[in-house]
C-alpha atoms as one frame of an Amber mdcrd trajectory, in Angstrom:
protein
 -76.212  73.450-197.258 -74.004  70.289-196.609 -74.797  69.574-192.573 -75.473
  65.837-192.887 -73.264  63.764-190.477 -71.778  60.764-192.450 -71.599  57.650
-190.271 -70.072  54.421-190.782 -72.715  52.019-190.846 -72.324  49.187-193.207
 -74.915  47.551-196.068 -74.792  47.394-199.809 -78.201  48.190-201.410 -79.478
  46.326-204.459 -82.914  47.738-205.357 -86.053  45.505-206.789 -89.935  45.440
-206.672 -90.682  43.060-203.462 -93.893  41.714-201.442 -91.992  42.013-198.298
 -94.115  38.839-197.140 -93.129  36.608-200.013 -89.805  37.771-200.511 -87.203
  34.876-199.738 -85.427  34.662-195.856 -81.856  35.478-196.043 -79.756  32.040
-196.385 -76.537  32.959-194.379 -74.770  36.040-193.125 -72.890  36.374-196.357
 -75.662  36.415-198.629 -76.792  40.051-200.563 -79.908  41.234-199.387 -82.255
  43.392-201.447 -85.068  46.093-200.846 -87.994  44.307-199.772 -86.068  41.230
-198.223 -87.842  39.470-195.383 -85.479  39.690-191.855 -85.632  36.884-189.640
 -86.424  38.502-186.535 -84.047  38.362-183.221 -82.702  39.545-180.217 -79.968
  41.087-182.078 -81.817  42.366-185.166 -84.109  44.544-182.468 -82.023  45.485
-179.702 -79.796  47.098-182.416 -82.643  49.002-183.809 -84.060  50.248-181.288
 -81.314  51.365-179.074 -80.309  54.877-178.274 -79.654  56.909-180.965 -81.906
  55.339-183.631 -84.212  56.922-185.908 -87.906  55.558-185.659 -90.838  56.572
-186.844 -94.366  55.008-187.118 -98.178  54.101-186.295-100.369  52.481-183.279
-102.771  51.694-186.410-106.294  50.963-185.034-107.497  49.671-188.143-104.188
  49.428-189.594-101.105  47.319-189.350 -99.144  48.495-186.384 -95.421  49.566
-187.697 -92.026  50.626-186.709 -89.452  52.478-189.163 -85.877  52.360-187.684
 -82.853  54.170-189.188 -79.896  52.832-186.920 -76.393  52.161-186.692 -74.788
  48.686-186.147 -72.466  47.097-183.669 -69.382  46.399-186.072 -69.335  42.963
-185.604 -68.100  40.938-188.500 -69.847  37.724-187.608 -73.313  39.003-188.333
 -75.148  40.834-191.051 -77.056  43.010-188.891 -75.231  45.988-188.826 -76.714
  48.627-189.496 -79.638  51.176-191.833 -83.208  50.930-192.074 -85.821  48.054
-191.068 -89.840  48.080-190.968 -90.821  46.133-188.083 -94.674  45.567-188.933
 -97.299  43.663-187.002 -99.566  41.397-188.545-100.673  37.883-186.937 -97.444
  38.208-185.315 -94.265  40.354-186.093 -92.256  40.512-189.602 -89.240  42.929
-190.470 -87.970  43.374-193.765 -85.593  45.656-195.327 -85.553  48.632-196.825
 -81.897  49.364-197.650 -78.692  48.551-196.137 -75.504  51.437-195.070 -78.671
  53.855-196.055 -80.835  56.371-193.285 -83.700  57.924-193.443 -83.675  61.270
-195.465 -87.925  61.811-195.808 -91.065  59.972-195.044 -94.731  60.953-195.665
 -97.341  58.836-195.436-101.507  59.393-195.855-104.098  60.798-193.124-104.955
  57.323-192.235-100.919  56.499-191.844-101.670  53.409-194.469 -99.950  54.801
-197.856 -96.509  55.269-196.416 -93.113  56.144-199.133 -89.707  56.177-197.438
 -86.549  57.771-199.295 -83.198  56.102-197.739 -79.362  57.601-198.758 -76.244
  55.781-198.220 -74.445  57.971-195.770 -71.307  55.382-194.709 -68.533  57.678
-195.159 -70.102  59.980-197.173 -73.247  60.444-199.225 -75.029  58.559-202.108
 -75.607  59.231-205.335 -79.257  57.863-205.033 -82.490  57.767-202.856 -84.087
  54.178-202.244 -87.828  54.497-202.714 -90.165  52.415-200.773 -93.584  52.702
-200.680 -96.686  50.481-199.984-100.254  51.313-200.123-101.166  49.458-197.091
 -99.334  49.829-193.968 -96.487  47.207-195.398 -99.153  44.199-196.194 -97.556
  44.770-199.868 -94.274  47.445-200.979 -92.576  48.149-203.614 -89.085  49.937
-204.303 -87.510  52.323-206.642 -84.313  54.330-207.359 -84.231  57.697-207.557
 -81.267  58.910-209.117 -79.768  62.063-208.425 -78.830  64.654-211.159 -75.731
  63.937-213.825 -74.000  67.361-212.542 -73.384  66.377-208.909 -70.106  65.082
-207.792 -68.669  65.856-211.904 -65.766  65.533-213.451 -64.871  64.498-209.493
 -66.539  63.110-206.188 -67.233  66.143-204.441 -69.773  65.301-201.488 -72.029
  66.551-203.537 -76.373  65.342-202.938 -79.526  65.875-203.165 -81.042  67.083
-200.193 -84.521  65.933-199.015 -87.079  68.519-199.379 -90.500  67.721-199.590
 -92.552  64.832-201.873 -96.082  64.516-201.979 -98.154  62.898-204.372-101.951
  62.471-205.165-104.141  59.312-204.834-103.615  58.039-208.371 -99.537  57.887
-207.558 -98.753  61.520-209.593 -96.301  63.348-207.648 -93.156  65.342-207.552
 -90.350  65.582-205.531 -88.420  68.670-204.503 -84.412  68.197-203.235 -81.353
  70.901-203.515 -78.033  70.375-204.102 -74.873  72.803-203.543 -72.114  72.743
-206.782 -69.396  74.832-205.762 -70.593  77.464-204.099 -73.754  77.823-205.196
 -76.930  76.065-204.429 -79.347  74.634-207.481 -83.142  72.937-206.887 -84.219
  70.344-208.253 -87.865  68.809-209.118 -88.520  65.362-210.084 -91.814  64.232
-210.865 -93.564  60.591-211.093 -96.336  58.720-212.124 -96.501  55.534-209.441
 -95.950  57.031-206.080 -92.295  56.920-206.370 -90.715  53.999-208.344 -90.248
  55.733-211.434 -88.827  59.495-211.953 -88.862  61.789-214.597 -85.337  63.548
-215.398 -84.866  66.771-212.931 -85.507  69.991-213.761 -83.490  72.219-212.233
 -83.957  76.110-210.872 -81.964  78.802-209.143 -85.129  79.322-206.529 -87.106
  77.328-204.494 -90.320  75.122-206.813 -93.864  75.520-205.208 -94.437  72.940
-202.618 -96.052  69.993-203.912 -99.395  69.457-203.770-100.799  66.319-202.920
-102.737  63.561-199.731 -99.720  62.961-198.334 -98.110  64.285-194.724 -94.985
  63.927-192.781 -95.278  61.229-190.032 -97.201  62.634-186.995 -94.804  61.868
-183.806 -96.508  59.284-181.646 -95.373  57.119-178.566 -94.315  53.976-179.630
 -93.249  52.937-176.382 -95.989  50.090-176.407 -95.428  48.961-180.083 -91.246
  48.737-178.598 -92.011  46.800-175.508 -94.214  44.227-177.810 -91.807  44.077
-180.293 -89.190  43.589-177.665 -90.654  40.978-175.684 -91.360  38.890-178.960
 -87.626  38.030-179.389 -87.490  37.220-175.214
């Protein structure tokens, strides 16, 4: 079941609950930025994230807020903190980035029929994986977000770091924010499942129960993100940092 590829990217995540549009610019290169933190947007910052090999994901929007989700890897360079994990680009009177976690990629998105109600689950995976998913979701195409923690289950990687994680599955969730989310996980050699459930569409989680089979798929309004060209949302994005 292990067949993730473990890159060196590098971030540290602190989690909190954020308005990505009100949350503070970063000061300087050394400071730690949070889930939720507003990026200042350059040349850098966007060629990096939307070069070969990145992850993105995202939504034209007609009446929506036009977005961009990028999972990429950075450049190594010490003298900037751009270096690397996942970044909404979103447009709205102009364009804004924020973050959602740093040294983290992309392990499951869904998002509504209408593409507005999107939740993202991020896992370190810099030299090996995470003992955690970063939750973000937002109800309106990233005008507001929050972000959560979900923790994965006591037994993994005990009494010793084993690679052991919780594989992304399937979430889904209804329109009052009830939900559950399904991941498995291989100890030794053999593979457990594991349900988590929630109340508010992600940023809090019940304790897992865990089964020898595979749960019932979740029931819910959410989707996985239908593949679109976002060649046009790139090229504006691009020539805004010109």
């Amino acid at each position: 079941m292990k067949n993730s590829v473990f890159v060196g990217i590098a971030f540290a995540a602190v989690l909190n609950t954020a308005d990505v549009f009100s949350a503070d610019m970063p000061k300087g290169t050394d400071e730690n930025l949070s889930c939720g933190s507003v990026l200042p947007i350059n040349k850098k910052l966007v060629t990096l994230a939307t070069a070969d090999g990145s992850e993105l994901a995202g939504a034209r929007g007609a009446r929506n807020n036009p977005y961009i989700i990028s999972s990429f890897h950075g450049n190594g360079e010490d003298d900037s903190w751009v270096l690397g994990g996942t970044v909404v680009f979103v447009k709205n009177n102009g364009w804004k980035a924020f973050l959602v976690s740093e040294e983290e990629t992309v392990e499951g998105i869904r998002v509504s029929g209408d593409d507005r109600r999107v939740t993202i689950f991020t896992m370190h995976t810099a030299g090996g994986p995470g003992a955690s998913y970063t939750v973000v979701t937002t109800p309106n195409s990233f005008e507001t977000l929050a972000c959560g923690t979900l923790e994965f289950p006591k037994e993994l990687n005990h009494p010793a770091y084993n690679d052991e994680y919780l594989l992304f599955t399937d979430f889904n969730s209804d329109e009052s924010g009830k939900g559950r989310l399904i991941g498995q996980a291989s100890i030794g050699e053999k593979d457990y499942w594991y349900s988590y459930n929630t109340e508010d569409f992600g940023l809090h989680w019940s304790n897992p129960i865990r089964s020898d089979s595979k749960p019932t798929s979740p029931s819910g309004v959410l989707r996985e993100p239908t593949k679109v060209n976002l060649k046009v949302l790139l090229d504006d994005l691009k020539s805004s940092v010109r």
